[in-house]
N, C-alpha and C positions, 0 to 999 in steps of 0.2 A: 424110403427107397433103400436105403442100406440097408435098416431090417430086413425088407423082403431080399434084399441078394444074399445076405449071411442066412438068411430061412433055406435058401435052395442047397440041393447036393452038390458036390464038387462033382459030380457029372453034369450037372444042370446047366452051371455057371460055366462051365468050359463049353458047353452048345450053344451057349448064348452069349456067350463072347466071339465064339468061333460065326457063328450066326452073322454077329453083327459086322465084325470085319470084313465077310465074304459080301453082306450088304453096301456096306460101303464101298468097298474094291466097286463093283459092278456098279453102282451108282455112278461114282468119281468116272468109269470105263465110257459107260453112257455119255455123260454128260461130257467129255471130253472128244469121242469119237463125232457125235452129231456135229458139235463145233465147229472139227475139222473138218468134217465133209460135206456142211453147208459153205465155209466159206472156200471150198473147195469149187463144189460148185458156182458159187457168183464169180469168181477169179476163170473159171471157165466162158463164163456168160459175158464178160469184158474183152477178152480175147479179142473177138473178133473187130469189137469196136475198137480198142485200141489200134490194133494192124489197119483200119479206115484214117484214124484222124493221123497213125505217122504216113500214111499214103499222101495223104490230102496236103502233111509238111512239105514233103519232098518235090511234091508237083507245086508249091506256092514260092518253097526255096527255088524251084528252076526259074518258077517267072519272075523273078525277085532278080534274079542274074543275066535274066535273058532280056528284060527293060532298063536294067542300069547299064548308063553310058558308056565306054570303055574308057576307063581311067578312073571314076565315077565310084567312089567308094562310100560314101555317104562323110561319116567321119573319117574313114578312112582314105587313105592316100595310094597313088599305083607300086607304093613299095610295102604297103600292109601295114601297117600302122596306123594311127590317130596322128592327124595334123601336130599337136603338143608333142605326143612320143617322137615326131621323126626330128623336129624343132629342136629339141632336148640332145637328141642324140647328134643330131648332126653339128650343132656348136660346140661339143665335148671335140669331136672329130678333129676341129677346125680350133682347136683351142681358142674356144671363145666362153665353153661350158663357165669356169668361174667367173666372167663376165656379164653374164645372163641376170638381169638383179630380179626380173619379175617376168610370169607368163601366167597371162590369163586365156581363156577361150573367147572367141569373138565370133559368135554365131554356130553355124551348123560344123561348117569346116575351117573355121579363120578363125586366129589367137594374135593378142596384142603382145609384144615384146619388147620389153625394157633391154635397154644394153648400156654399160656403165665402162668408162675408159677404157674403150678396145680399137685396136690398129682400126682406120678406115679401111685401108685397103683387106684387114679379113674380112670385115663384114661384109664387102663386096664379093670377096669369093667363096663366102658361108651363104650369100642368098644368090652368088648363080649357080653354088651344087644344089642348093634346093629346089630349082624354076628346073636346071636339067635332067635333074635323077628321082627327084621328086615328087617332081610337078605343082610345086607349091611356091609361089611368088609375091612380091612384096605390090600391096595396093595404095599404103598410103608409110611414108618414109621420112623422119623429122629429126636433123641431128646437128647438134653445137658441140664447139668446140671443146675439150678438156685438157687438162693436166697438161700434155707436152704437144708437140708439131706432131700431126697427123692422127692425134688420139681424138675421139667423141663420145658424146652421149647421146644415144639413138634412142628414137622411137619407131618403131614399126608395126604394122598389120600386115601379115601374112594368111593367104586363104591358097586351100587347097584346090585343086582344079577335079 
C-alpha cells in the first residue's frame, strides 16, 4: 500500500487525501444528522403521551385529597410533617430533646417513645402540645420513678390522628 501511494503524483495524493477527508466529513455529517432527527422524532411521538399520563397524575393527586379525612395525613400529621419528625421537634421545643433515649415507628402513623429522667410535669405538657397542635396523642403510657421527686422513665405510643 505504500508502494502504490509513493508510486502516485503529488497531485494524486493531494485528490485523494482531499477525497477522503471530504468522504469522511459527510459520512460522520450523515450519520450524525439522521441520529438527531430520528430521535427527534420519537421525543415528538412521546409528547403527547407524556402530557396524558401528567394529566391522569393530577386528576388521581385531586382524588387522593379529596378522599383523605381532614386532618388525615397518612404518615403525615395536620402540621405537615411525619408523626417522628413532629415528635423530635416538638420535645427539642419543650426541652425534653436530650431526653428522648429512643424513637421507633409503630405502625402507619404511631412511634414508640423511650424518655429517660425527665420532669413529669414536661412530659405532660410535651404530650398536650402534641394532642392540641398536632393532633397526635398518647395511646398507651408506662412510667417509673427515677433519680430525684418528680423525675421518670416513660414509655409511650403515640399515633397520629
Amino acid at each position: 500500500m505504500k508502494e502504490w501511494w509513493n508510486s502516485l503524483s503529488e497531485r494524486e495524493r493531494l485528490m485523494l487525501g482531499a477525497g477522503g477527508v471530504l468522504l469522511l466529513a459527510a459520512a460522520l455529517y450523515f450519520i450524525l444528522w439522521t441520529a438527531f432527527f430520528s430521535r427527534l422524532a420519537s421525543l415528538r411521538l412521546s409528547v403527547p403521551e407524556q402530557r396524558g399520563e401528567l394529566a391522569w397524575m393530577r386528576e388521581a393527586a385531586g382524588e387522593v385529597a379529596r378522599l383523605r379525612p381532614a386532618g388525615q395525613g397518612g404518615a403525615a400529621t395536620a402540621a405537615g410533617g411525619s408523626v417522628m419528625a413532629v415528635i423530635d421537634q416538638t420535645a427539642k421545643q419543650e426541652k425534653l430533646g436530650g431526653k428522648l433515649k429512643r424513637i421507633e415507628p409503630d405502625g402507619e402513623n404511631g412511634a414508640k417513645v423511650w424518655v429517660e429522667e425527665a420532669a413529669f410535669d414536661d412530659i405532660m405538657r410535651w404530650l398536650q402540645l402534641l394532642e392540641s397542635k398536632h393532633t397526635i396523642r398518647a395511646t398507651s403510657f408506662a412510667a417509673e420513678t427515677a433519680a430525684g421527686p418528680g423525675f421518670v422513665k416513660a414509655r409511650l405510643t403515640l399515633v397520629g390522628q
